[in-house]
matplotlib code that plots the C-alpha trace (Angstrom):
import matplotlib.pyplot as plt

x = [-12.0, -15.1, -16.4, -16.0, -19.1, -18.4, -18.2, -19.9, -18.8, -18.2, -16.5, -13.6, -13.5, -12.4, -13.5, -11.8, -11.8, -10.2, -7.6, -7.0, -6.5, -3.7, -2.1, -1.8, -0.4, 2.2, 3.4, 3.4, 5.7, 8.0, 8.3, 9.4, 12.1, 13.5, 14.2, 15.6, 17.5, 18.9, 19.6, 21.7, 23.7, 24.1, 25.1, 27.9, 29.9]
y = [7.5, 7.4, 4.3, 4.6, 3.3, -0.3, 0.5, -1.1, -3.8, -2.2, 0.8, -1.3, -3.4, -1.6, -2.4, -4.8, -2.6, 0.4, -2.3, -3.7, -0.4, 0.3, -2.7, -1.9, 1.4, -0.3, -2.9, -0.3, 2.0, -0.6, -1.9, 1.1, 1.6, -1.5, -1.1, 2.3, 0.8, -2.0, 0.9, 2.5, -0.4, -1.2, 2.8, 2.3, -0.1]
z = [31.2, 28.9, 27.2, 23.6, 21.5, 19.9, 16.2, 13.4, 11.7, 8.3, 10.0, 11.2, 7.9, 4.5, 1.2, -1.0, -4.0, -1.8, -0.5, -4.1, -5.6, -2.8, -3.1, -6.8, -6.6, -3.8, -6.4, -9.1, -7.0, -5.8, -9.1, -10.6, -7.8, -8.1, -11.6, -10.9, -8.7, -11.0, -13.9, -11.2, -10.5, -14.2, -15.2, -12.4, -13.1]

ax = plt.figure().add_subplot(projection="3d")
ax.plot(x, y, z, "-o")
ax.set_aspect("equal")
plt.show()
């Protein structure tokens, strides 16, 4: 088996904007299904 080159630092870390923006869009999407979920519910009964 080959040694692999240790990487960088900054390679194995990502950028806090980059993670921000991700995390946004993930709490923007799970918002959106949960109310979708809750208009369900609500339409049901």
């Amino acid at each position: 088996m080959k040694p692999t080159k240790p990487r960088k630092k900054t390679e194995a870390v990502a950028k806090p904007e980059i993670l921000l923006t991700e995390l946004r869009e993930l709490i923007l999407s799970v918002r959106s299904q949960v109310a979708q979920t809750i208009n369900a519910g609500l339409t049901m009964r």
